[in-house]
N, C-alpha and C positions, 0 to 999 in steps of 0.2 A: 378197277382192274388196270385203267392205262396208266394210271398213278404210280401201284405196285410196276409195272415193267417197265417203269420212268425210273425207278431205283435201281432195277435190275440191267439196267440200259448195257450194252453188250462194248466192250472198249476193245480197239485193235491198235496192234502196233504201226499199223501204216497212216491212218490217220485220226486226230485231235475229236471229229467232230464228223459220224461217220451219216452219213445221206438216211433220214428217215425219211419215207412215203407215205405221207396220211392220205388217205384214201377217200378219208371221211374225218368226222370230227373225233380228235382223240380223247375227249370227256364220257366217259360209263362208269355205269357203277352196276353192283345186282343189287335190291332191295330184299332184304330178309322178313319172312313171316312161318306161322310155325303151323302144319297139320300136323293132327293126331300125335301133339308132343315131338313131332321131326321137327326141327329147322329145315326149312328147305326155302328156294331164293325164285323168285321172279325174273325170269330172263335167265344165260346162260352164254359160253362164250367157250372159243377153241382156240388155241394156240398150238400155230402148226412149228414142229420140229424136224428138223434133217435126220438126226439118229438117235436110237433110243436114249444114249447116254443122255443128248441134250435134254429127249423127252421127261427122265428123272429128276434130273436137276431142275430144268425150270418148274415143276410140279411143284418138288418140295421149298423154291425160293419164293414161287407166289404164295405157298401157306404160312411161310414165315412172313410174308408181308400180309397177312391178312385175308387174301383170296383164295379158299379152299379151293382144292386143285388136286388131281390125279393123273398118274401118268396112263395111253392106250397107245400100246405097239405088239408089233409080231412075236415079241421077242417073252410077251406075260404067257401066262397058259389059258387056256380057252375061258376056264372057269373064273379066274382072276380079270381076262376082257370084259364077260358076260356081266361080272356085277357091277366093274366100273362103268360101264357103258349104262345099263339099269337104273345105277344111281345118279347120273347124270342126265338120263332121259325125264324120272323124276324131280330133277332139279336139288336134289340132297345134295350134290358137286355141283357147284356152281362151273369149273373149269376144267376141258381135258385139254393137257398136253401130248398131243398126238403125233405122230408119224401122217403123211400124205395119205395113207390107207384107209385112215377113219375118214366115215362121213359119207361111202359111196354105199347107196342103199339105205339111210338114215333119211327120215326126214321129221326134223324139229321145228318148228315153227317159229321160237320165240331165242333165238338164239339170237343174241344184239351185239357181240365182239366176235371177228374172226380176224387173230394176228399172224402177221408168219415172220417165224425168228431169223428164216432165212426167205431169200427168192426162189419162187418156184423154178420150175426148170423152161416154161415158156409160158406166155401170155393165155394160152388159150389153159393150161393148166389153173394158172392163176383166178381167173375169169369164173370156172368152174367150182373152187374150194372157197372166194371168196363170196362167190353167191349163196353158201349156205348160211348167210348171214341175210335175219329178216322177211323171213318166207312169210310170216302172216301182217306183209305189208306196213308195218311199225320200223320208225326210223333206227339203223341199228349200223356199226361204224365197223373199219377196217383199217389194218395199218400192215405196210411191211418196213424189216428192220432190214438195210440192203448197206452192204460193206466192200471193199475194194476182192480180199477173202472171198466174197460169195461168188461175184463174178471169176474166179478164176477155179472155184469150185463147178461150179455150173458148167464153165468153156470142158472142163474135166472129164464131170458126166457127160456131157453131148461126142467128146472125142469118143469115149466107150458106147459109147450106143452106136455110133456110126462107125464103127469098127464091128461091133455084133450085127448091122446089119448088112455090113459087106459081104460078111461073111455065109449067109444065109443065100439057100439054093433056092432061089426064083430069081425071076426076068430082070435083066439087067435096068432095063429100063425101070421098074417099080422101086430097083434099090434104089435109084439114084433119086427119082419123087420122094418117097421117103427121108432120104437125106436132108433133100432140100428143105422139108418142109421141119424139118428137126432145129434144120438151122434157120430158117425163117423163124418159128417161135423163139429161139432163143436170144435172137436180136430183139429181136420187139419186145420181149420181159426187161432185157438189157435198158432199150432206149424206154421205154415204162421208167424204170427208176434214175435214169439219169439225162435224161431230158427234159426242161420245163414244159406245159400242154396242160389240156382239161384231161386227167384222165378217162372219160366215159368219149370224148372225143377217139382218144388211144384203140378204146373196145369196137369201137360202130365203125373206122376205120381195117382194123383188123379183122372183125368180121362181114367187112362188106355191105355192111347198113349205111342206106343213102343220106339217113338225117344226121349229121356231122356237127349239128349244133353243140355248144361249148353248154356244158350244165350250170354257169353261172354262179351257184351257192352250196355246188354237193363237196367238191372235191379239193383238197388243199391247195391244188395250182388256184380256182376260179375265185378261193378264198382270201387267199392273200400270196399274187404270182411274184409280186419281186422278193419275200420271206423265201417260197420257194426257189427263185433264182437263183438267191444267195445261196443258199445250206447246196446248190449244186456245184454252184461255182466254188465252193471250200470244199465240195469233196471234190474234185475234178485238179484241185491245186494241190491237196495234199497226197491224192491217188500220183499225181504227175513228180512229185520231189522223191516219195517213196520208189517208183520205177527207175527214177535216175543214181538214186543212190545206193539202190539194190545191184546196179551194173556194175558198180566195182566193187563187188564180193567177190573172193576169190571163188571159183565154183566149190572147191571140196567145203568149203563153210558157207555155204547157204543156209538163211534161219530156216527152219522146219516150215513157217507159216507158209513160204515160198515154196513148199515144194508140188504144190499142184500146177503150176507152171512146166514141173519138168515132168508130171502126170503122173507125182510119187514114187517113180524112181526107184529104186530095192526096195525101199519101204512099203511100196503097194500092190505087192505080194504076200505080206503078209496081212493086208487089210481086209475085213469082214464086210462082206457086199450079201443084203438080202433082201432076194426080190418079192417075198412077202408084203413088204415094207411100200413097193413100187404103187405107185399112180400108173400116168401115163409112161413114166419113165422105166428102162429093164432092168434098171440099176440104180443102188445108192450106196454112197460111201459110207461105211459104219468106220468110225476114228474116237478114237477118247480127243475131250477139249485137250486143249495144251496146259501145261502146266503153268506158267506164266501168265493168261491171262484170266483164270482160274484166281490167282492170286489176288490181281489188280483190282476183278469183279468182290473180293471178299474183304478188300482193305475198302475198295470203295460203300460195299455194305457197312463195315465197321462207322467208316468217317459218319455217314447217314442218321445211322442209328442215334450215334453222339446228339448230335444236333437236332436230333427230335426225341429227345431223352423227357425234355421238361413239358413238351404238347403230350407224350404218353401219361406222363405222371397227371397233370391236369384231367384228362379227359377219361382217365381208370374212377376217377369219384364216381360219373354218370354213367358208368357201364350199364347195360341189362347183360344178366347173366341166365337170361332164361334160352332152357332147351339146348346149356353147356354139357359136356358131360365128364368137364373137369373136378377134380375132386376138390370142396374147399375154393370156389371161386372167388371166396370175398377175404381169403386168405389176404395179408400183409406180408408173408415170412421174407421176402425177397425184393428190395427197392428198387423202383419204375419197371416193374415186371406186370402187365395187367392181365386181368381174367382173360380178354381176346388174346391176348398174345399164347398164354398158358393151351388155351382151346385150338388156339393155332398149331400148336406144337405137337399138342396131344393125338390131333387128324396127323398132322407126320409120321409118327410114330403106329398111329391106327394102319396108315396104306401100307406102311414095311412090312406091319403084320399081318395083315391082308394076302401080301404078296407072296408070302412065308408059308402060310397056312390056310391057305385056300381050298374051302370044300374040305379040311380037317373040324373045322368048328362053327358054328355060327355066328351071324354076327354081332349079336349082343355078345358075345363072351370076348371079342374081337376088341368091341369098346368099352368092353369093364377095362379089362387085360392092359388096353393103349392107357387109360385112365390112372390105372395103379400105378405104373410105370414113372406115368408124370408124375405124380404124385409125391413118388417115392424120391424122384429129381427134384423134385420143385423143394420136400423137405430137409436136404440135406445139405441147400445150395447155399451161402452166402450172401451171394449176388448174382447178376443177370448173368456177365461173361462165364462165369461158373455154371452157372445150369445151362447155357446153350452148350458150354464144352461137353459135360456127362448127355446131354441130348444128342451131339452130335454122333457121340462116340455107342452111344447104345441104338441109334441108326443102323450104325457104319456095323455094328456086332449083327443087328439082325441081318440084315443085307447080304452078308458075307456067310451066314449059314444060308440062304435063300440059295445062294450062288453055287453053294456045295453039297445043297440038296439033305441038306439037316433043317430037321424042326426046332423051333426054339421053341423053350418051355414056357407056357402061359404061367401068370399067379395073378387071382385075384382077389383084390382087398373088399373087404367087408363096405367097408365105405362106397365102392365103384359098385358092387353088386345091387348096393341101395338104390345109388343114382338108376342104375338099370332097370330095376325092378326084377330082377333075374334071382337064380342064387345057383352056385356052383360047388361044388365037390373035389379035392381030389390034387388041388392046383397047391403050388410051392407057395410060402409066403412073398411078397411082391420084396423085402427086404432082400432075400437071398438072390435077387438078379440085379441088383445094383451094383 
């Protein structure tokens, strides 16, 4: 899994080389075995996200990289949470990407990666989400992905909560604790990521534990502190050239990433804030990604893929294609396209429809439906850039009837019904939706 979001690594325009916080050791993987004909994976892992958007995106970027993954936020319907939640409690998802919300009232035991794409909003938040990693005692790792962006995200959210709680009729005195202690956490998350230390030192400090000894072998500082010194002191150079040269923008063209500096400005009136969504916090910024770095993350996909084009093709001879529910795994029609990858795509394609037609159908009809689909993609495609294009695009079709409250029409193919062992009536041929 830290592999896959080694690919997906997040790029900003402020600096080259943005401060990651390994927590722990960044090497996991899930190991896959198969009940009752499921696939389902040993161990399990969380990746937390600021807003749903993000939560969609990274869902479907880790199942393109291989890490089946589903998106859990406010914003799904009860019944679309309860199965993704279900099927990851069973280990058939190995990964949610989640909103701050999941997780309070869960208790999983064998969960060994919990990441977070952003920084929590304070230490003591942090402290909490990433403990849900390793409850049954088994070594299990943690990483946050922390940017120059986040922190002026965060200083953001904390001005808005300390403004909602001015506003609030009790004892002067309790607002201003309150306050305080808002912005206490939020320094300390701050110096957490950009300050060198033992982390676990950070925690016992923070909550007032007298044993302060350094953990010696847990945490990336105790592991290798001058690696970590460095990656600080290059974010802290390129955070410092970015603020200097941000000063002589004229104000009416400040770039968009900038404008949580000026706390969104016009623009954060029209931004969707849901407290659904909230942890400790009473608020969270809902924003689509930016266009531009949107871009960067898919030109950088592209370069990737190139360059592992020829380890694909090798290592599709040795596939196991057992407990697929792709059609035709041992197909050829499409060169350095493998059965994993095909199966990758097909769960993609599966959550859309899931999210579509939830509580309309079951779920074997769900994964004939996703099956034929691919199928019908995978048949008609040339090559790889081709069939991810008609993938993308039959995505982006259902998503957009999801969004306007239209059903798409299921069809299933004779061939996915087998793999199922189901059989169905009634449904358009899988041809007619391509």
């Amino acid at each position: 899994m830290m592999k896959a979001l080694s690919r997906i690594e997040k790029k900003h325009n402020d600096t080259k080389d943005s401060t990651i916080v390994d927590v722990c050791s960044p090497s996991t993987s899930a190991d896959k075995r198969e009940s009752h004909g499921q696939r389902v994976f040993t161990g399990s892992g969380i990746v937390y996200c600021r807003t749903r958007e993000e939560c969609g995106k990274m869902a479907m970027r880790l199942t393109e990289e291989g890490v089946p993954a589903c998106a859990y936020h406010a914003g799904l319907s009860n019944k679309v949470r309860d199965s993704v939640q279900e099927k990851w409690m069973k280990n058939e998802i190995p990964v949610l990407a989640a909103t701050i919300s999941f997780g309070m009232g869960i208790d999983k035991a064998d969960v060994r990666v919990v990441v977070h794409w952003t920084a929590s909003q304070n230490l003591a938040a942090y402290y909490q989400e990433s403990g849900r990693a390793g409850r049954d005692g088994k070594r299990s790792f943690c990483r946050i992905y922390y940017s120059r962006d986040d922190r002026q995200l965060l200083n953001f959210l904390i001005n808005q909560d300390i403004r909602k709680t001015r506003a609030k009729k009790i004892d002067k005195k309790l607002i201003d604790e309150q306050i305080k202690a808002a912005q206490h956490g939020f320094e300390k998350m701050i110096e957490f990521c950009e300050k060198p230390g033992c982390r676990h030192v950070a925690f016992a400090k923070y909550f007032g534990d007298e044993d302060t000894r350094p953990c010696r072998v847990s945490c990336d500082y105790c592991k290798d502190p001058k690696a970590c010194e460095d990656a600080i002191a290059r974010f802290s150079e390129e955070s410092w050239k970015t603020a200097i040269s941000s000063g002589y923008r004229k104000r009416g063209h400040i770039n968009d990433d900038d404008s949580f500096l000026y706390e969104g400005g016009k623009r954060a009136q029209n931004e969707h804030w849901d407290a659904d969504d909230c942890g400790d916090a009473t608020t969270l910024l809902e924003t689509e990604e930016k266009k531009r770095r949107t871009e960067i993350v898919a030109q950088e996909f592209a370069r990737r893929r190139r360059a592992n084009t020829a380890a694909s093709a090798s290592s599709s001879r040795n596939e196991d294609t057992s407990g697929m529910k792709v059609i035709q795994p041992s197909a050829k029609n499409v060169p350095n396209l493998t059965a994993i990858r095909r199966e990758m795509i097909r769960f993609t394609i599966y959550t859309a429809l899931l999210a579509n037609l939830a509580g309309e159908t079951d779920d074997a009809t769900l994964e004939s439906a996703s099956a034929s689909i691919e199928y019908e993609i995978y048949k008609s495609s040339k090559n790889s850039s081709t069939y991810q294009h008609k993938v993308s695009q039959k995505v982006a079709e259902i998503k957009k009837m999801t969004k306007e409250n239209k059903k798409f029409t299921l069809a299933i193919s004779d061939d996915a019904a087998r793999n199922t062992g189901a059989t169905f009536n009634g449904f358009q041929p899988a041809t007619d939706l391509i």
